[in-house]
C-alpha positions in Angstrom: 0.0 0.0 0.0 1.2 3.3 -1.2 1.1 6.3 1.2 1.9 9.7 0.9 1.2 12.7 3.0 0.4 16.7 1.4 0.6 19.7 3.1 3.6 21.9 4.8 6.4 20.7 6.9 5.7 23.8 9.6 2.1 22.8 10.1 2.1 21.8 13.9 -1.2 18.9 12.6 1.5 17.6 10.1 3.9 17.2 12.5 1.5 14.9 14.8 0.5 13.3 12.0 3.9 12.3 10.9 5.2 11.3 14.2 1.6 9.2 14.5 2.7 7.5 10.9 6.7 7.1 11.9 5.4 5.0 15.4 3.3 3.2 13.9 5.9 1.7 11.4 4.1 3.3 8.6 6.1 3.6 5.4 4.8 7.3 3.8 6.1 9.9 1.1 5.5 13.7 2.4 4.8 16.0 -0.6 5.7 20.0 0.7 3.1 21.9 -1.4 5.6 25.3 -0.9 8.7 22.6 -2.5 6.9 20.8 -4.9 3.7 22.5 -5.5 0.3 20.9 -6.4 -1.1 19.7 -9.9 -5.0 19.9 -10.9 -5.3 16.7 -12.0 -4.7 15.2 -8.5 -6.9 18.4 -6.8 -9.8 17.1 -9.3 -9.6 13.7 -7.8 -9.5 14.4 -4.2 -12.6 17.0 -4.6 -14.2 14.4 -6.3 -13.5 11.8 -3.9 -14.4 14.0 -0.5 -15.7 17.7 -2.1 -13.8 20.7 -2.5 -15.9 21.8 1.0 -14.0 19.4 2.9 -10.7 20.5 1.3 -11.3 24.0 1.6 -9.7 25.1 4.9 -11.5 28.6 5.7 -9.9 29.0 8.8 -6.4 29.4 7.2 -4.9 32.4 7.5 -4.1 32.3 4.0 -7.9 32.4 3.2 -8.9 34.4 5.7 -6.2 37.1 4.2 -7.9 36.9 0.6 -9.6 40.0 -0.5 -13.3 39.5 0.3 -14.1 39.9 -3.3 -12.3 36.0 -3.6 -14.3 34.9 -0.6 -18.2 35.6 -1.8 -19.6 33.5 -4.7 -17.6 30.6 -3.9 -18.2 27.2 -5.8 -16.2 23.8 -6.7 -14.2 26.0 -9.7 -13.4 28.8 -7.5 -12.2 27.2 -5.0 -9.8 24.8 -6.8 -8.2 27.8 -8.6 -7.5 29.2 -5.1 -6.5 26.1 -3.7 -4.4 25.5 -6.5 -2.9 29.2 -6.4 -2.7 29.1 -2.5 -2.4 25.4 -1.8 -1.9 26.0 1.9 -5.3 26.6 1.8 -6.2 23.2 1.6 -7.0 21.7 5.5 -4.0 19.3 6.5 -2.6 17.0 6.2 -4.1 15.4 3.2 -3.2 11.6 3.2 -3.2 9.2 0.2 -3.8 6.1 1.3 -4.3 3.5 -1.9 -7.2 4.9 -3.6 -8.3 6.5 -0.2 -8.5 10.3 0.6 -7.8 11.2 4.3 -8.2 14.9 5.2 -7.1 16.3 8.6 -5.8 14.2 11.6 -7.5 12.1 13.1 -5.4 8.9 15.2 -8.6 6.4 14.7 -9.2 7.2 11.5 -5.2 6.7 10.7 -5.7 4.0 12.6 -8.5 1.9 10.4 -6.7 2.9 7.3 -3.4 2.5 7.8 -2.8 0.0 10.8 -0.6 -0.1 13.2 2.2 -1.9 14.8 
């Protein structure tokens, strides 16, 4: 099983997660959006397997920051060009699990999908 983990290495919820992963013997990839960036193609598949609402983190301060002008009206194609402009927007960590989509941090949800020593 392939896993690899998205978001930013200073995010203090990347860091739990990843010291969650490393003691539980799981084997990930991290992907730093700021290094490496983020494609569309893999954007349209997590929004549409979990909704670009769940992806969408609007407590960010990067989104809370945007001009309100970027804030009203906002819909799937909106949102994934801001995401894709600002991906530290997106909620964190995003986790590839196989075919799964894990958004956020949560240890039993890591847990079920990914096992444990």
């Amino acid at each position: 099983m392939t896993i690899t983990m998205y978001g930013i290495t200073t995010c203090d919820t990347i860091k739990k997660a990843r010291v969650w992963l490393e003691g539980h013997d799981a084997v990930y990839r991290f992907h730093d959006y700021r290094a490496e960036g983020l494609d569309a193609k893999r954007l349209d598949g997590w929004v549409g397997k979990v909704g670009w609402e769940i992806l969408l983190n609007k407590a960010s301060t990067t989104f809370r920051e945007l001009a309100d002008k970027d804030k009203l009206g906002l819909d799937e194609k909106k949102a994934k060009a801001l995401m894709l402009a600002k991906p530290t927007m997106i909620k964190r960590p995003v986790l590839e699990v196989g075919d799964r989509i894990l958004v956020g941090f949560k240890p039993d949800v890591y847990e079920e999908a990914v096992g444990g020593k």
